[in-house]
N, C-alpha and C positions, 0 to 999 in steps of 0.2 A: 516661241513664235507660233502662230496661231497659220495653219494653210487653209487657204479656200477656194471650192473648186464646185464647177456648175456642173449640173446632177444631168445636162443632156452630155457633157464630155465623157462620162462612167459607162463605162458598158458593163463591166462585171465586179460580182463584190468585192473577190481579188483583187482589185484594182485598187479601190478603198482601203483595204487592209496594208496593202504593200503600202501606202499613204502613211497610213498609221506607223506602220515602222521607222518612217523617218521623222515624223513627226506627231507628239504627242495628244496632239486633236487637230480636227478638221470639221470644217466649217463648209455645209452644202450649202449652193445658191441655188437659186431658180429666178430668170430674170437678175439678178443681180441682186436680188434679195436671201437674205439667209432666213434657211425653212430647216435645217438642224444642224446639229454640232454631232462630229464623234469623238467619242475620248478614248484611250488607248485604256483595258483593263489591268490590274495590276494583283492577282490575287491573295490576300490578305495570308501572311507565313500565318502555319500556326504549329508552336513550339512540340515537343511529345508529351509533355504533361499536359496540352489542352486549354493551357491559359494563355491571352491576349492579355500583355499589359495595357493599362491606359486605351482601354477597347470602348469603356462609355465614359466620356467625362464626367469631371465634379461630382464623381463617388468618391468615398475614403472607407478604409473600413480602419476600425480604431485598432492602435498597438495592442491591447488587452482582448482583443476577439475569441482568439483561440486559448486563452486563459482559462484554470480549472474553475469551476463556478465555487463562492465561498462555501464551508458548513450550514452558514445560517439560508442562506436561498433552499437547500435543498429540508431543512428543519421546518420551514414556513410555507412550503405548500402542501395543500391538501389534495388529497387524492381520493 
């Protein structure tokens, strides 16, 4: 559920943040119209080897990636 709260009731930003902790966004009015939204941060774990899984979608990398390259790949380039 979504709170919404008029930006002349706010006196300090602490206010807004204690907001936030009950609830996951908040929604400024001004006049009764909404002029922004906040959303709670949430900072992305990241593992000790440094990889995010499923960090950019609709990449794959093939089963064979890290596979030794055949004899003949390395016979057929020139140098």
């Amino acid at each position: 559920m979504t709170m919404t709260v008029d930006v002349s009731t706010v006196q300090r930003i602490q206010d807004l943040l204690s907001l936030l902790e009950a609830d996951p966004e908040v929604v400024l009015t001004q006049a009764n119209a909404p002029i922004a939204k906040l959303v709670s941060f949430k900072p992305l774990h990241v593992p000790p080897n440094g990889r995010v899984p499923n960090l950019v979608p609709n990449i794959w990398i093939s089963d064979d990636f890290d596979d030794q390259m055949p004899e003949q790949y390395w016979n057929s380039r020139k140098l």
